[in-house]
N, C-alpha and C positions, 0 to 999 in steps of 0.2 A: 504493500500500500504506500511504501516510504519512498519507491522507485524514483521517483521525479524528483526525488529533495538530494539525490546523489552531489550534485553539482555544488547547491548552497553548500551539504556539508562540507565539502575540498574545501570550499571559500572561508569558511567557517575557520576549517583548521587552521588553514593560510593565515587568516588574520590573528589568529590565539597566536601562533609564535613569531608573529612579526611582534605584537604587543607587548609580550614577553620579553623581547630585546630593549624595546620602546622604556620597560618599569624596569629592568636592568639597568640602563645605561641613565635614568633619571636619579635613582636612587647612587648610583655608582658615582656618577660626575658632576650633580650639581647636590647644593644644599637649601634647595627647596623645604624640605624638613623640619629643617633649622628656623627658615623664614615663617615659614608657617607658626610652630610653634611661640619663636619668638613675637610674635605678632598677639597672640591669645596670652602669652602671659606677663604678668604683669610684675617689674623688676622693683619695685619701690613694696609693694605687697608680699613679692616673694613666693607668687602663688598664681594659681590658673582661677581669675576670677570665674568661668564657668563652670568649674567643678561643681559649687553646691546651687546652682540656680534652679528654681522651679522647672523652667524648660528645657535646662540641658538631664539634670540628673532625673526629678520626679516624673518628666513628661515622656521624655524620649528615652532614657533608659531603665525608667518603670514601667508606666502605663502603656506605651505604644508595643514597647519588647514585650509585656504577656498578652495583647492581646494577639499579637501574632505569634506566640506560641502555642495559645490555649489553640488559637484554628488549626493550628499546624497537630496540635492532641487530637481535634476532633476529627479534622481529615484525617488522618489515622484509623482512629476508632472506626468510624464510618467504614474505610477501607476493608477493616478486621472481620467488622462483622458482619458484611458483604459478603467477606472470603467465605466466612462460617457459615449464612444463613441463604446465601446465595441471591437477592434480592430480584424478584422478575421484571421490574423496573427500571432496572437499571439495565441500559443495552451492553454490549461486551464493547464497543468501541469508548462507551464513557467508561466502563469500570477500566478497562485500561489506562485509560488518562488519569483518572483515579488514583490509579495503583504508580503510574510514575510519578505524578507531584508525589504522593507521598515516600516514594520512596526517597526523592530527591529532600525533603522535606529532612531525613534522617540523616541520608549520605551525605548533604553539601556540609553542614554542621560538624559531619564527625573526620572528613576527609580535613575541614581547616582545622580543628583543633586538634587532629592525629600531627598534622604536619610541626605545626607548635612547640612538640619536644623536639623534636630537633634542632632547633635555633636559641640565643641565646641571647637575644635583641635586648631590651629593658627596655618600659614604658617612658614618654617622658619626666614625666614627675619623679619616674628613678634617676633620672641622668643630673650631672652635678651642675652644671648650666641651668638647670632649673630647679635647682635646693635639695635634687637628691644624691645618691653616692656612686654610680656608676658613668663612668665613660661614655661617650657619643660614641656606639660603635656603627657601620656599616656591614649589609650583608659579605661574607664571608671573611670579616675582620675575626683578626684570632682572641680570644676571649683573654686578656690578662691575670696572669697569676691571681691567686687569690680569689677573683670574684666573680663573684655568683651569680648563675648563667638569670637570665632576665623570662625567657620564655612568652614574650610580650608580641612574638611575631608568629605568623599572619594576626591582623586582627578578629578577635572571637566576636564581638557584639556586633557586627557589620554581617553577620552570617544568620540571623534573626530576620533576616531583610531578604536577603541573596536568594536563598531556597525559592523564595516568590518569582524568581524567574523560570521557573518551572512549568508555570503555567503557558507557557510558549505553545506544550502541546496539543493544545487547545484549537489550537488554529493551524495545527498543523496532520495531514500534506495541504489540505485545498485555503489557506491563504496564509503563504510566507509570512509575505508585509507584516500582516497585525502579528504572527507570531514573535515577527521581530521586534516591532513592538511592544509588546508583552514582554518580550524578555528582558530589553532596557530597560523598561518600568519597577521590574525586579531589582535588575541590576544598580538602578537610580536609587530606590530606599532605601538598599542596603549598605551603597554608598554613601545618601545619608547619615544614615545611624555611623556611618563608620565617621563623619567629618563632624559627629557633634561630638566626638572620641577626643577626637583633637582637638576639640575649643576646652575640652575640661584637661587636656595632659596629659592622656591615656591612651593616644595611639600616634603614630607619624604617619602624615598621608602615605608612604611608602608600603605601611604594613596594611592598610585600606587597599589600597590597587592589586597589591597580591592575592588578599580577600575576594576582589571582586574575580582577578585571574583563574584563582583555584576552583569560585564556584563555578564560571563558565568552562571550564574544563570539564569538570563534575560531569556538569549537565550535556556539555557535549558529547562526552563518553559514554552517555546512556543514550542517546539520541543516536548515535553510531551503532553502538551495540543491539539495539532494540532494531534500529532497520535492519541488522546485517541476519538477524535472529527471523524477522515478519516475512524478510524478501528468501529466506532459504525456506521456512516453512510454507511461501504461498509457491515456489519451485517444486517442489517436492509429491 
């Protein structure tokens, strides 16, 4: 059924590791970062006045992050007991779609905080240019004697958001466009959530972009995998 999205997908890939070099070589060579950060905190206070604000903390990293969890629970649920109860309602092309938001729902989430132990970044508010004790280090900087590793990269709370791009499959094969659509729109909230990170001192745009990289990876990989799976079983 995925036959005719052969082509986007190549594109698709093409542009994931062109992009990849793009957040390499930003992170690598300039201190974007730096500027960013610098800008949100505040050197006379000593501190990221957005940390305790109603909006950055209560609004966008309480209230908005569960309600997009609770749905991301419920689409689940719903999913579970589909599987179990078999719902004659529901056609096999939606339970399908179903079954990959939510699976994407669990995977984008665990694929970026899987990646996480391996890096040893620290949040801003660790770093000693902003009051805390660790070095400004860059990807594959060597971790200095002594101290302890950071574990602050990719960013976690921008993947609250990301999963939502998921819904791509929705419109897809019979209309790209809105899928693509859809998928940004994902990809937009979760980069939000990930740049009010950085207005409180808790993420560098750096660690957001890889965020958004890994989930579109995610989700590409099931979108590859799922056609390569549809188009041998309707061969067959």
């Amino acid at each position: 059924m995925f036959k005719s999205q052969k082509m986007h997908y190549q594109q698709a890939w093409l542009m994931l590791m062109i992009s990849a070099v793009l957040i390499l070589a930003i992170g690598r060579f300039t201190n974007i970062d730096l500027m960013i950060e610098d800008f949100y905190y505040d050197e006379s206070l000593k501190r990221f006045p957005w940390a305790d604000t109603w909006f950055a903390n209560d609004f966008m990293h309480s209230y908005v992050k569960n309600v997009i969890v609770w749905f991301g629970y419920l689409l689940i649920s719903m999913t579970v007991l589909d599987a179990v109860f078999r719902w004659e309602r529901i056609s096999p092309l939606l339970r399908f779609r179903l079954r990959f938001v939510s699976a994407a729902s669990v995977t984008v989430p665990a694929v970026i905080h899987g990646v996480r132990h391996f890096f040893s970044l620290h949040c801003p508010w660790s770093i000693d240019r902003y009051g805390g004790s660790a070095p400004f280090l860059k990807l594959f900087d060597a971790l200095p004697d002594g101290m302890v590793a950071g574990h602050c990269f990719p960013a976690g709370h921008a993947t609250v958001g990301l999963w939502l791009a998921a819904f791509l499959i929705f419109w897809l094969p019979h209309n790209p466009k809105k899928a693509l659509v859809v998928f940004f729109a994902g990809i937009a909230l979760g980069f939000t959530l990930g740049w009010v990170q950085q207005m409180r001192g808790a993420h560098f745009l750096f660690h957001t972009l890889w965020s958004t990289w890994l989930a579109s990876l995610t989700i590409l990989t099931m979108l590859t995998l799922t056609t390569t799976y549809l188009n041998k079983k309707a061969s067959s």
